[in-house]
N, CA, C and O atoms as a MOPAC input file, in Angstrom:
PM7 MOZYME 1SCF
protein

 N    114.49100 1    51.04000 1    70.01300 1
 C    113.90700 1    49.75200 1    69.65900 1
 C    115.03500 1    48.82300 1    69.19900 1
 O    115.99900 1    49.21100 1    68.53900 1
 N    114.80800 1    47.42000 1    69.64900 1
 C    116.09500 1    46.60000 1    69.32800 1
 C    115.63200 1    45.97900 1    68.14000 1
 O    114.49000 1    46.00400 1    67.68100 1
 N    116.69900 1    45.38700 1    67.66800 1
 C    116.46300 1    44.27100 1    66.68300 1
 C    115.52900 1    43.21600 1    67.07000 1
 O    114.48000 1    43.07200 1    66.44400 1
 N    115.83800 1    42.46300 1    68.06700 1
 C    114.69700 1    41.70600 1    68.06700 1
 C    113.32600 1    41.99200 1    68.59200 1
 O    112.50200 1    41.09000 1    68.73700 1
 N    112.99400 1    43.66300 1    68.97500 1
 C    111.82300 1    43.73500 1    69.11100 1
 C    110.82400 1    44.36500 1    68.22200 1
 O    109.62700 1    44.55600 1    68.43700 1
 N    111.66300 1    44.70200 1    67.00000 1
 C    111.06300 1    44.62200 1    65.55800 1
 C    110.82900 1    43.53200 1    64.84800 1
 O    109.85900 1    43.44900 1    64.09500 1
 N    111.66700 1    42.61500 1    65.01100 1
 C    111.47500 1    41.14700 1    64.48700 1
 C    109.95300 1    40.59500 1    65.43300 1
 O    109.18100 1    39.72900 1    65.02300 1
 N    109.84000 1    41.20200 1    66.48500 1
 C    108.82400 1    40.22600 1    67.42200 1
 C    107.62800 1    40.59100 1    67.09400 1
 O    106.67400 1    39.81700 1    67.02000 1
 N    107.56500 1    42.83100 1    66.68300 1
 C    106.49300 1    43.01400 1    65.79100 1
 C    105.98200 1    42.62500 1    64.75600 1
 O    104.76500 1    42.44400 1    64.70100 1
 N    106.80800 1    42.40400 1    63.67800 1
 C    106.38700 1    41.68500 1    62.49600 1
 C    105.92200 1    40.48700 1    62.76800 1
 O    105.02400 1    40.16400 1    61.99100 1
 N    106.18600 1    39.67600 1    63.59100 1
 C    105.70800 1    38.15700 1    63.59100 1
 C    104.46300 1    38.77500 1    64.20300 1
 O    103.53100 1    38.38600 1    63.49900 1
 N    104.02000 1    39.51200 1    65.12500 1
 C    102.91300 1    39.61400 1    65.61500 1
 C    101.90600 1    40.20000 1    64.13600 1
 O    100.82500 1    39.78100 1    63.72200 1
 N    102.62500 1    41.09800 1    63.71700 1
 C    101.83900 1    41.73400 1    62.31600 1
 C    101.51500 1    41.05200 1    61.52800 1
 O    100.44600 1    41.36600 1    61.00400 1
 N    102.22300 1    39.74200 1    60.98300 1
 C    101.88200 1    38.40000 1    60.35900 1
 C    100.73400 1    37.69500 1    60.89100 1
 O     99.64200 1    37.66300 1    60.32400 1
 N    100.98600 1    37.16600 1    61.92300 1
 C     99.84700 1    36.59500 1    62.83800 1
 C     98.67100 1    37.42000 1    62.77500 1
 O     97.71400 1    36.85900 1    62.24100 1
 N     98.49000 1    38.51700 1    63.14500 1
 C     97.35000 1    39.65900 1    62.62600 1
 C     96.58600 1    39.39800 1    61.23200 1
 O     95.44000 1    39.12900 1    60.87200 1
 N     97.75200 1    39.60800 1    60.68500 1
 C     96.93600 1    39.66200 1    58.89400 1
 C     96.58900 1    37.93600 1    58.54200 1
 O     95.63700 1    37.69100 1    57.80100 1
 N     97.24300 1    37.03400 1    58.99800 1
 C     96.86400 1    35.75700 1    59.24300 1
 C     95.62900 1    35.07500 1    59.14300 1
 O     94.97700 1    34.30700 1    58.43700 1
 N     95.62600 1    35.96800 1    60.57300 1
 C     94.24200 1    35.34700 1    61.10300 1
 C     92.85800 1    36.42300 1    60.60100 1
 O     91.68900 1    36.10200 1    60.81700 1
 N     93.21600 1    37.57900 1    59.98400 1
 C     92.47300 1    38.37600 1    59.36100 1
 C     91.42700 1    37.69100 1    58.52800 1
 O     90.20200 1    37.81000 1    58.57800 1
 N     92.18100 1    36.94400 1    57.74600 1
 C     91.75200 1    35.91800 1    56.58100 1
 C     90.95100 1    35.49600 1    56.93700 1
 O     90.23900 1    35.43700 1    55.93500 1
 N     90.10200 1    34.84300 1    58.17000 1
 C     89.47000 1    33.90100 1    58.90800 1
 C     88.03400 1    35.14400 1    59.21900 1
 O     86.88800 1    34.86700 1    58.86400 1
 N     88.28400 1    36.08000 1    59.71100 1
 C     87.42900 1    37.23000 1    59.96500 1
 C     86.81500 1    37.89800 1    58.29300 1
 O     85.63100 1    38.22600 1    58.21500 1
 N     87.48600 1    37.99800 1    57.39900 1
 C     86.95700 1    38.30500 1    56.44500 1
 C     85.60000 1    36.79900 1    55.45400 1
 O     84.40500 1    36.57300 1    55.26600 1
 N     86.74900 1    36.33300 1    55.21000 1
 C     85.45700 1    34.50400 1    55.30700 1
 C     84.54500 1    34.61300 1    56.12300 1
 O     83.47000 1    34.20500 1    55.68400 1
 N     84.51900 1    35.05100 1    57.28800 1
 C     83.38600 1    34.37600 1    58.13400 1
 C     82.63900 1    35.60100 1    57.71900 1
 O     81.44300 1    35.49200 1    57.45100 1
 N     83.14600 1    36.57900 1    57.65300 1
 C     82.04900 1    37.48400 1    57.35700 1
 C     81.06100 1    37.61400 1    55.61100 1
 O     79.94100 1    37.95200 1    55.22800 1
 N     82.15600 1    37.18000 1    55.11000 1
 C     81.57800 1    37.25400 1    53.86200 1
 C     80.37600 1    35.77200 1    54.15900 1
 O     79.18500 1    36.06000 1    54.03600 1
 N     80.61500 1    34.72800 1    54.41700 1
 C     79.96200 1    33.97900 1    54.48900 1
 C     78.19800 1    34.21600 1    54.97000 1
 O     77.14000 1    34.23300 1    54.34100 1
 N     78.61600 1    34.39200 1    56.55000 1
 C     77.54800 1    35.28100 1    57.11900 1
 C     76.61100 1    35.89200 1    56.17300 1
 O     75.48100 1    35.45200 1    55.95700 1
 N     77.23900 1    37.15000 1    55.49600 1
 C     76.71700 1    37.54300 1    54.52800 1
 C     75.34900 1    37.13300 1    53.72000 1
 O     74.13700 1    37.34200 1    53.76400 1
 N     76.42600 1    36.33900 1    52.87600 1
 C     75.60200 1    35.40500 1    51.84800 1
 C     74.84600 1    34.39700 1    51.98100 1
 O     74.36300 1    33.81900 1    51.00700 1
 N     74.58000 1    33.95000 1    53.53200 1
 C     74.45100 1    32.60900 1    54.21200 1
 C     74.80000 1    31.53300 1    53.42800 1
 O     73.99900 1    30.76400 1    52.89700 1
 N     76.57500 1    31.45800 1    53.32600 1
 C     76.74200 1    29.94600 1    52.80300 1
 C     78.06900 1    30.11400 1    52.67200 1
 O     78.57000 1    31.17500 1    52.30000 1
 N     78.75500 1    29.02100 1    52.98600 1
 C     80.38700 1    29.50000 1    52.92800 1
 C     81.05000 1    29.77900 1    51.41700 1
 O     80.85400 1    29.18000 1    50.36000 1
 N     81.75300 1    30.71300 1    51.67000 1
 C     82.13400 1    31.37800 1    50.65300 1
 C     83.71200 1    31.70000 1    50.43300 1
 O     83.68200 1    32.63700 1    51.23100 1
 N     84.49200 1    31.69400 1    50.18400 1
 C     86.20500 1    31.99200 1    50.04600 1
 C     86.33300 1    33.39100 1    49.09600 1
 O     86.60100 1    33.31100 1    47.89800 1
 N     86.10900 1    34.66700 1    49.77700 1
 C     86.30000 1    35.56700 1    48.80500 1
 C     88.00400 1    36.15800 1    48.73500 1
 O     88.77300 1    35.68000 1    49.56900 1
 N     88.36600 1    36.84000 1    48.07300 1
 C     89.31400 1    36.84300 1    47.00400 1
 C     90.40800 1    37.17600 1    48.29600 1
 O     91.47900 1    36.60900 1    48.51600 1
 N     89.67200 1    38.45400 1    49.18200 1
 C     90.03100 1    38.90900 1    50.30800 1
 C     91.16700 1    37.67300 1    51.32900 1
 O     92.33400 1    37.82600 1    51.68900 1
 N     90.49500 1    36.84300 1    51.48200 1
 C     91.12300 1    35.89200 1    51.60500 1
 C     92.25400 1    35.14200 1    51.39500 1
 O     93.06500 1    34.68500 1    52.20000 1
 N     92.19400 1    35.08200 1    50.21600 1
 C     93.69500 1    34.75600 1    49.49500 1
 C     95.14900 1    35.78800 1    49.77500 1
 O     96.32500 1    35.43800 1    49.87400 1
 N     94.67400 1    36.85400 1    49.83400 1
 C     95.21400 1    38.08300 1    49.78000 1
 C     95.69300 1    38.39900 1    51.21400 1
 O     96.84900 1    38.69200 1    51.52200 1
 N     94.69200 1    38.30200 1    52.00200 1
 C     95.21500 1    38.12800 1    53.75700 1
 C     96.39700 1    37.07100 1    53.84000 1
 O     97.49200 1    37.42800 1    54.27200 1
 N     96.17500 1    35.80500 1    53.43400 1
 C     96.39700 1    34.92100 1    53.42200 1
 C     98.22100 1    35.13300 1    53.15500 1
 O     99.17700 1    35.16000 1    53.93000 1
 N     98.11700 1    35.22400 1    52.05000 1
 C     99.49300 1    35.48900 1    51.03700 1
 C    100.24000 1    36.57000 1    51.86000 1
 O    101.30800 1    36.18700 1    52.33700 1
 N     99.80400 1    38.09500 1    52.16200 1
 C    100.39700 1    38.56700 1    53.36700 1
 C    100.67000 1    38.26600 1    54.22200 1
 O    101.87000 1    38.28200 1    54.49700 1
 N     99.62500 1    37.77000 1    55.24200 1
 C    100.23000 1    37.07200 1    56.61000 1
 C    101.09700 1    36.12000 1    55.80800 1
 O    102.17300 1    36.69100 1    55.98400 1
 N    101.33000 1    35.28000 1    55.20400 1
 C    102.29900 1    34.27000 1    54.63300 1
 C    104.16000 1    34.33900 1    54.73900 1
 O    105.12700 1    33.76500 1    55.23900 1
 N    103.71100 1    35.65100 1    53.74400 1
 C    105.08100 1    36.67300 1    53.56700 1
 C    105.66700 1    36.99300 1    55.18500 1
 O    106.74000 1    36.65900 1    55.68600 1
 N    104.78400 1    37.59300 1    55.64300 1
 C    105.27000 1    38.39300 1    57.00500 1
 C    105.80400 1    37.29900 1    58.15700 1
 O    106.77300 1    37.46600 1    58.89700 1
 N    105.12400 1    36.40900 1    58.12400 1
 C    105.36000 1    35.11600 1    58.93000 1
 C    106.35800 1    34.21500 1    58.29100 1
 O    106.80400 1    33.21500 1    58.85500 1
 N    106.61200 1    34.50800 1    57.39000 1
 C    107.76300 1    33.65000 1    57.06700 1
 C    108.96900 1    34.54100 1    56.43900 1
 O    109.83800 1    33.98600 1    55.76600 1
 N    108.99200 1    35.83500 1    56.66300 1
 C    109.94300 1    36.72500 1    57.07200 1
 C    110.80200 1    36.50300 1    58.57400 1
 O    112.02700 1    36.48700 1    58.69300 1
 N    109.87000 1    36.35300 1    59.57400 1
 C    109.61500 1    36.45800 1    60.90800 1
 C    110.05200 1    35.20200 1    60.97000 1
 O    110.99900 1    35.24800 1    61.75500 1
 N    109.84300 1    33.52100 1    60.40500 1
 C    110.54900 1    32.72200 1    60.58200 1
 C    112.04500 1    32.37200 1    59.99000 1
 O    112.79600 1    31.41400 1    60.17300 1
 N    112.12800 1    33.37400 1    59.33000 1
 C    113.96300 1    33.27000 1    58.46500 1
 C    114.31300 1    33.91200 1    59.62600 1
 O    115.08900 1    33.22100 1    60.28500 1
 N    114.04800 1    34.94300 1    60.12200 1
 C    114.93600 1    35.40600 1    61.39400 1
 C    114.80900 1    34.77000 1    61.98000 1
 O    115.93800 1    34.34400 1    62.22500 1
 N    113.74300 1    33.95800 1    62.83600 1
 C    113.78000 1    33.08800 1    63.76700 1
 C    114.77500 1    31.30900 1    63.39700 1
 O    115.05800 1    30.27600 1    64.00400 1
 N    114.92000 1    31.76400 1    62.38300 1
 C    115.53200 1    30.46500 1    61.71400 1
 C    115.45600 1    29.15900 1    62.28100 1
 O    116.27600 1    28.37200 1    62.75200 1
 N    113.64600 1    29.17100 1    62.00600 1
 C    113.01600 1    27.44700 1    62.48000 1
 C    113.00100 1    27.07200 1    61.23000 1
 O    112.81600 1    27.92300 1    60.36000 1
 N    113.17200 1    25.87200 1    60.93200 1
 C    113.21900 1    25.36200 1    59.58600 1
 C    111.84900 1    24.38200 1    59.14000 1
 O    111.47700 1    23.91500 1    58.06300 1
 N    111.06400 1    24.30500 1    61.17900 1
 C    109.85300 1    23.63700 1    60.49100 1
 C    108.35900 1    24.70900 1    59.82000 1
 O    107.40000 1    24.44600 1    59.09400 1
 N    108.97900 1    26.33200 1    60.74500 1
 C    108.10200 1    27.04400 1    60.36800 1
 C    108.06800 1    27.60000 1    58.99800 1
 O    107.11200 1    27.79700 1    58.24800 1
 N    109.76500 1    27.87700 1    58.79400 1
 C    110.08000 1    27.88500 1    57.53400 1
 C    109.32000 1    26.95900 1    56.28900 1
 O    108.90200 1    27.51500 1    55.27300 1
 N    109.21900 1    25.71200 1    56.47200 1
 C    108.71400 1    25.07100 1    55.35400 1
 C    107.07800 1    25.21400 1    55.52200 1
 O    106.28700 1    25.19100 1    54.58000 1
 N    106.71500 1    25.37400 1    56.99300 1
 C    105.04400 1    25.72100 1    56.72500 1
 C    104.78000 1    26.77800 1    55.76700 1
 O    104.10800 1    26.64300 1    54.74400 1
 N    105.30100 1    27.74400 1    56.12700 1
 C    104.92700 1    29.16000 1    55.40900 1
 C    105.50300 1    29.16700 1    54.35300 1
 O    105.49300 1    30.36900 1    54.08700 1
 N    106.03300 1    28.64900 1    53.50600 1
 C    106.86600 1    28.01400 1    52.02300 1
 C    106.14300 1    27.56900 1    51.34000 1
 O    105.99500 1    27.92300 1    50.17000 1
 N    105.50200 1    26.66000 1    51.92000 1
 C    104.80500 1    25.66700 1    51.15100 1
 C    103.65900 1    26.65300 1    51.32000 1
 O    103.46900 1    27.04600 1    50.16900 1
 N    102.56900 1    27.42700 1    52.31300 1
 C    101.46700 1    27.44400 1    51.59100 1
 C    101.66900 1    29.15700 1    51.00200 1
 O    100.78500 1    29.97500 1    50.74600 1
 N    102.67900 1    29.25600 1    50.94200 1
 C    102.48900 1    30.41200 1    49.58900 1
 C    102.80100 1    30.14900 1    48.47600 1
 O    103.10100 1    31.10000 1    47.75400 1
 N    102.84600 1    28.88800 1    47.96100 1
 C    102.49700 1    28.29500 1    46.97200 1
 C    101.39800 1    28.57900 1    46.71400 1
 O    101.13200 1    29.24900 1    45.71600 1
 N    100.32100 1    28.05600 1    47.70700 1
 C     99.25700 1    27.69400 1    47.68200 1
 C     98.27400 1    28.89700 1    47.30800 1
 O     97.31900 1    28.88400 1    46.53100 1
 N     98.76100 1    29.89100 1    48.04800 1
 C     98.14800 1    31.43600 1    48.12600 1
 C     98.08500 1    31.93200 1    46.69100 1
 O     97.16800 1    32.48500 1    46.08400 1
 N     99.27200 1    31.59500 1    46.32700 1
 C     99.83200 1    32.36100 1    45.51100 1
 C     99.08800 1    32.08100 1    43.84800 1
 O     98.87200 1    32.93600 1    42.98900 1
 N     98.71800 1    30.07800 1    43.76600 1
 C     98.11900 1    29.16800 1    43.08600 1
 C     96.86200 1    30.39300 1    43.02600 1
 O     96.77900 1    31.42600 1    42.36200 1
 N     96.12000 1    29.88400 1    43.84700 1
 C     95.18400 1    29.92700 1    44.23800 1
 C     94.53700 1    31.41800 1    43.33200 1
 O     93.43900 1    31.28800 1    42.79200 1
 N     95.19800 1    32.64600 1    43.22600 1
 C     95.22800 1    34.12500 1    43.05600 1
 C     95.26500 1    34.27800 1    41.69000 1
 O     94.71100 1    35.14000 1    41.00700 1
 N     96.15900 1    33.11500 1    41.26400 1
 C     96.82800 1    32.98700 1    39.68900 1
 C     94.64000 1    32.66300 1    39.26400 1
 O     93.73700 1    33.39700 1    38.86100 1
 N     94.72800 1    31.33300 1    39.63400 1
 C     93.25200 1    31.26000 1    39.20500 1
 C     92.28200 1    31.38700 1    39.10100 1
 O     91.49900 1    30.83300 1    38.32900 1
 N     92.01200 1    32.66500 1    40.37600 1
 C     90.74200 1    33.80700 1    40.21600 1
 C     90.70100 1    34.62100 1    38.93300 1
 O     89.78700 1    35.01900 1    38.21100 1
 N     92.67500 1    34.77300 1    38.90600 1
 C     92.60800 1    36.09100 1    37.83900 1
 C     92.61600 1    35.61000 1    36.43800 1
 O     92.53300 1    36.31000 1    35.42900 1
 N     92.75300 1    34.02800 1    36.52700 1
 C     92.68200 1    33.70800 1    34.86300 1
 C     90.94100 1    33.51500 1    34.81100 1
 O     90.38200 1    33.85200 1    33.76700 1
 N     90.13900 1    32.98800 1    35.91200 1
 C     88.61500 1    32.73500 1    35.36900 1
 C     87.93600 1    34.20100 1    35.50800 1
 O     86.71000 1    34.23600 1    35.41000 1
 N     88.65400 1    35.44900 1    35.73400 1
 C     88.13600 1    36.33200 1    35.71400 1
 C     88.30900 1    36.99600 1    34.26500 1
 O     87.52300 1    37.68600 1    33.61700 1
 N     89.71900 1    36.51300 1    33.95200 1
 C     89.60800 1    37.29200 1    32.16800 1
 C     89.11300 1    36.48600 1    31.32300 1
 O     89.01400 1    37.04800 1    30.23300 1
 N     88.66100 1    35.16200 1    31.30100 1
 C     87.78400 1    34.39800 1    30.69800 1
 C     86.20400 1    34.73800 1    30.86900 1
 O     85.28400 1    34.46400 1    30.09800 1
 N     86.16900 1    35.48500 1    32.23300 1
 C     84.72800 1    35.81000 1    31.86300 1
 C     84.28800 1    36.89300 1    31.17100 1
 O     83.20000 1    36.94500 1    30.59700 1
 N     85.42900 1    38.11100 1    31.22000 1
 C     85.67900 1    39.29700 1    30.40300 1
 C     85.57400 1    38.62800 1    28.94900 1
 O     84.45600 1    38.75400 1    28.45000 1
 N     86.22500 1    38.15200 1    28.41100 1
 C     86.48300 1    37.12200 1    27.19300 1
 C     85.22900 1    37.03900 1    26.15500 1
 O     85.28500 1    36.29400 1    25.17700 1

């Protein structure tokens, strides 16, 4: 196996867990009949994030680079504030 056809897996493995995120929502939604963002989500999210923007430092695009930068911020936000309104409800 070469170098770049481990690099080509991971971007595919990113893209996977990615779009995972989208399959877990819809299902939870389904579910409950009503859209819903469960935690699952965030968590897909933040992985595919990582992996895809692993996959873009090797690829060294600098516009994919700042996509996947910026929203693991977002992921990352996002995780911080489940887990603080969750020990407030413990509280």
């Amino acid at each position: 196996m070469t170098s770049t056809t481990l690099w080509i897996g991971i971007g595919f493995l990113g893209q996977i867990l990615f779009t995972s995120r989208f399959l877990v929502q819809w299902i939870a939604s389904e579910r409950r009949r009503e859209s819903v963002v469960p935690v699952a989500f965030w968590w897909f999210s933040l992985m595919g994030g990582v992996t895809l923007l692993s996959y873009a430092i090797w690829r060294q695009d600098p516009v994919f680079i700042m996509g996947q930068g910026a929203g693991l911020i977002i992921y990352i936000r996002n995780l911080v504030l489940i887990r603080s309104k969750r020990r407030e409800a413990k509280a």
